[in-house]
C-alpha positions in Angstrom: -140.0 73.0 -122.7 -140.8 69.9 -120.7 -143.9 69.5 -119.4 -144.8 65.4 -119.7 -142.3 64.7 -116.5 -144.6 67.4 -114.4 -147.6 66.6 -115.8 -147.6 62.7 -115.3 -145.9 63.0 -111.8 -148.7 65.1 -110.8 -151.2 62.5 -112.3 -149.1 59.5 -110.5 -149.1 61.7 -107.3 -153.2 62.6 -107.5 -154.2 59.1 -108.4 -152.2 57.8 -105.4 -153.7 59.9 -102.6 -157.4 59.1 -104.3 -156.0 55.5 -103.8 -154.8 55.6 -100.4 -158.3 58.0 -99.3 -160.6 55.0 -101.3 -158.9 52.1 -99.7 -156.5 50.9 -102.8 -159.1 49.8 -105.0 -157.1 48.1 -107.7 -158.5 50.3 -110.5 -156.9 53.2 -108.4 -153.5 51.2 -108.1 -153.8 50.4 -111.8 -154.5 54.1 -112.5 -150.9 55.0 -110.7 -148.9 52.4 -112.4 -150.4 53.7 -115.9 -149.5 57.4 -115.1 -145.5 56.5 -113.3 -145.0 54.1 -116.4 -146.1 57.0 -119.0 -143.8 59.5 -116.8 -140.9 57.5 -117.4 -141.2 56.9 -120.8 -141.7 60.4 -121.0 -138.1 61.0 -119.0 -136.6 58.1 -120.9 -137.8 59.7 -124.4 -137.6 63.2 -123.6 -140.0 64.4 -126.2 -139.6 68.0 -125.9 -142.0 68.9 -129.6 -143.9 71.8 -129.3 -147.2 70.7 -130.2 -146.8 67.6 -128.1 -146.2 69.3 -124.8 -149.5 71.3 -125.7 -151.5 68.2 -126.8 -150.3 66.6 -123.1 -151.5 69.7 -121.5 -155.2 69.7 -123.0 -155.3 66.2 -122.3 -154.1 66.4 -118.7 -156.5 69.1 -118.2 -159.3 67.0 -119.2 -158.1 64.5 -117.1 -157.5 66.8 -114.0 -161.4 67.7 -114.7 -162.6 64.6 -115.2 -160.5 63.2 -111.6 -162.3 66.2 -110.2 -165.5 65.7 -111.2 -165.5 61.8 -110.0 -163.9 63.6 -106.8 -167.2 66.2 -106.3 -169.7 63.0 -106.6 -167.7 60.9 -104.3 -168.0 63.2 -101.8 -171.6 64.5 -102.5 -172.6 61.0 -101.9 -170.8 60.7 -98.4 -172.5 64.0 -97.3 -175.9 62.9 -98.6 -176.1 59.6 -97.4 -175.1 61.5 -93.8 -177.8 63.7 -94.0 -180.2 61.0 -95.0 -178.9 58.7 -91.7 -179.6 62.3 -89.5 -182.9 62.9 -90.9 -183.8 59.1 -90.6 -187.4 58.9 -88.6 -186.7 56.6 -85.4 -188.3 53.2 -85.9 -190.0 53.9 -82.7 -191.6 57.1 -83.8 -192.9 56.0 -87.2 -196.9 55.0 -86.6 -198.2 52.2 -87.9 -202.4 52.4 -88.7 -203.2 49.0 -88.3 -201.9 49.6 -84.5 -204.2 52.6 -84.3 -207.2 50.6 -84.6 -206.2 48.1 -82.8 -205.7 50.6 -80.2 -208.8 51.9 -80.6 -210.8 48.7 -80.4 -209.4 47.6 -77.0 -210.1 51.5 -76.1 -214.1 50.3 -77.2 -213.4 47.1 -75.3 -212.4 49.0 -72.2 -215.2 51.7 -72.3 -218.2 48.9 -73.7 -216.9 46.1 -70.7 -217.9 44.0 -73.5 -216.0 42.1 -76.3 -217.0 44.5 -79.3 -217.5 42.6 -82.5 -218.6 45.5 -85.4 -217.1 47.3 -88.0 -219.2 50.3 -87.0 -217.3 50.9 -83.4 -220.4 52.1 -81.5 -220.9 50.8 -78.1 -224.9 51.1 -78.3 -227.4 48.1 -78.8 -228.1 48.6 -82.4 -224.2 48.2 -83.1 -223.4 45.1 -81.3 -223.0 41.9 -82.9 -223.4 38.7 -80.4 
Protein backbone atom coordinates (compact mmCIF):
# COMPACT_ATOMS: atom_id res chain seq x y z
CA UNK A 1 0.00 0.00 0.00
CA UNK A 2 0.87 3.36 -1.34
CA UNK A 3 -0.84 6.10 -0.38
CA UNK A 4 1.96 9.27 -0.19
CA UNK A 5 1.86 9.50 -4.26
CA UNK A 6 -2.22 10.00 -3.94
CA UNK A 7 -2.19 11.77 -1.05
CA UNK A 8 0.45 14.58 -1.96
CA UNK A 9 -0.85 14.83 -5.61
CA UNK A 10 -4.17 15.63 -4.23
CA UNK A 11 -2.55 18.26 -1.81
CA UNK A 12 -0.37 19.65 -4.98
CA UNK A 13 -3.70 19.64 -7.07
CA UNK A 14 -6.01 21.41 -4.07
CA UNK A 15 -3.45 24.00 -3.30
CA UNK A 16 -3.12 24.91 -6.97
CA UNK A 17 -6.80 25.60 -7.84
CA UNK A 18 -6.94 27.74 -4.25
CA UNK A 19 -3.96 29.38 -6.00
CA UNK A 20 -5.22 30.04 -9.29
CA UNK A 21 -9.11 31.09 -7.49
CA UNK A 22 -6.83 33.64 -4.91
CA UNK A 23 -4.89 35.20 -7.66
CA UNK A 24 -1.37 33.24 -7.06
CA UNK A 25 -0.47 34.59 -3.85
CA UNK A 26 3.05 33.43 -3.47
CA UNK A 27 2.23 31.61 -0.10
CA UNK A 28 -0.29 29.59 -2.30
CA UNK A 29 2.51 28.95 -5.02
CA UNK A 30 4.89 28.13 -2.20
CA UNK A 31 2.25 25.84 -0.71
CA UNK A 32 2.19 23.77 -4.30
CA UNK A 33 5.91 23.48 -4.71
CA UNK A 34 6.13 22.08 -0.99
CA UNK A 35 3.35 19.37 -1.61
CA UNK A 36 4.81 18.29 -5.67
CA UNK A 37 8.36 18.29 -4.07
CA UNK A 38 7.13 15.95 -1.01
CA UNK A 39 5.19 13.82 -3.80
CA UNK A 40 8.22 13.11 -5.51
CA UNK A 41 10.32 12.22 -2.90
CA UNK A 42 7.65 10.14 -1.93
CA UNK A 43 7.75 8.37 -5.63
CA UNK A 44 11.53 8.52 -5.64
CA UNK A 45 11.60 6.70 -2.06
CA UNK A 46 8.72 4.65 -2.25
CA UNK A 47 8.21 4.22 1.39
CA UNK A 48 5.56 1.69 1.41
CA UNK A 49 5.74 1.06 5.81
CA UNK A 50 2.62 0.40 7.30
CA UNK A 51 2.50 2.80 10.00
CA UNK A 52 3.82 5.55 7.69
CA UNK A 53 1.10 5.37 5.06
CA UNK A 54 -1.28 5.72 8.22
CA UNK A 55 0.71 8.56 9.84
CA UNK A 56 0.40 10.41 6.16
CA UNK A 57 -3.16 9.80 6.12
CA UNK A 58 -4.04 11.42 9.71
CA UNK A 59 -1.87 14.18 8.76
CA UNK A 60 -3.39 14.76 5.33
CA UNK A 61 -6.62 14.69 6.97
CA UNK A 62 -5.81 17.36 9.22
CA UNK A 63 -4.52 19.17 6.44
CA UNK A 64 -7.56 18.56 4.18
CA UNK A 65 -9.59 20.05 7.30
CA UNK A 66 -7.51 22.69 8.05
CA UNK A 67 -7.48 23.81 3.86
CA UNK A 68 -11.21 23.55 4.33
CA UNK A 69 -11.70 25.50 7.14
CA UNK A 70 -9.46 28.45 5.71
CA UNK A 71 -11.79 27.70 2.52
CA UNK A 72 -15.36 28.19 4.73
CA UNK A 73 -13.96 31.70 6.09
CA UNK A 74 -12.77 32.91 2.78
CA UNK A 75 -15.87 32.55 1.41
CA UNK A 76 -18.00 33.63 4.48
CA UNK A 77 -16.19 36.86 4.24
CA UNK A 78 -17.08 37.41 0.43
CA UNK A 79 -20.77 36.67 1.15
CA UNK A 80 -20.77 38.99 4.26
CA UNK A 81 -19.01 41.88 2.97
CA UNK A 82 -21.81 41.47 -0.06
CA UNK A 83 -24.54 41.58 2.15
CA UNK A 84 -23.08 44.42 4.10
CA UNK A 85 -22.51 46.57 0.52
CA UNK A 86 -26.67 45.50 -0.20
CA UNK A 87 -27.81 46.55 3.06
CA UNK A 88 -25.58 49.77 2.99
CA UNK A 89 -28.04 52.98 3.77
CA UNK A 90 -27.62 55.41 0.64
CA UNK A 91 -25.62 58.44 1.53
CA UNK A 92 -28.55 60.45 0.40
CA UNK A 93 -31.00 58.79 2.68
CA UNK A 94 -29.02 58.91 5.90
CA UNK A 95 -30.34 62.26 8.03
CA UNK A 96 -28.11 64.40 9.35
CA UNK A 97 -29.65 66.52 12.80
CA UNK A 98 -27.73 69.43 12.56
CA UNK A 99 -29.63 69.81 8.93
CA UNK A 100 -32.93 69.31 10.76
CA UNK A 101 -32.56 72.43 12.57
CA UNK A 102 -31.26 74.16 10.32
CA UNK A 103 -34.27 73.37 8.36
CA UNK A 104 -36.32 74.16 10.90
CA UNK A 105 -34.91 77.68 11.55
CA UNK A 106 -35.31 78.90 8.02
CA UNK A 107 -38.93 77.17 8.40
CA UNK A 108 -39.22 79.99 11.56
CA UNK A 109 -37.55 82.51 9.35
CA UNK A 110 -40.14 81.97 6.62
CA UNK A 111 -43.27 81.81 8.84
CA UNK A 112 -41.80 84.87 11.50
CA UNK A 113 -40.74 87.28 8.01
CA UNK A 114 -38.22 88.10 10.51
CA UNK A 115 -34.54 86.98 11.06
CA UNK A 116 -35.12 84.80 14.26
CA UNK A 117 -32.27 84.95 16.72
CA UNK A 118 -33.38 82.51 19.93
CA UNK A 119 -32.67 79.30 21.11
CA UNK A 120 -36.38 79.03 22.22
CA UNK A 121 -37.82 79.01 18.37
CA UNK A 122 -41.00 80.85 19.19
CA UNK A 123 -42.05 83.51 16.86
CA UNK A 124 -43.91 85.68 19.63
CA UNK A 125 -42.53 88.98 21.25
CA UNK A 126 -41.30 87.58 24.38
CA UNK A 127 -38.94 85.14 22.32
CA UNK A 128 -37.34 87.47 20.00
CA UNK A 129 -33.91 88.69 20.49
CA UNK A 130 -33.03 92.11 18.41
Amino acid sequence: MNLGKVIFCALTILSLVLALLQGLPPIRILETVFWASLAVLWAAKDWKTVWLNYTLLAVAAIVLLGEGYLVGIAVGRQQSFKGAVSRRPSPNSAKNPIDDLLNQYDEMEKVCGHKVKTVEGGCGEENRAY
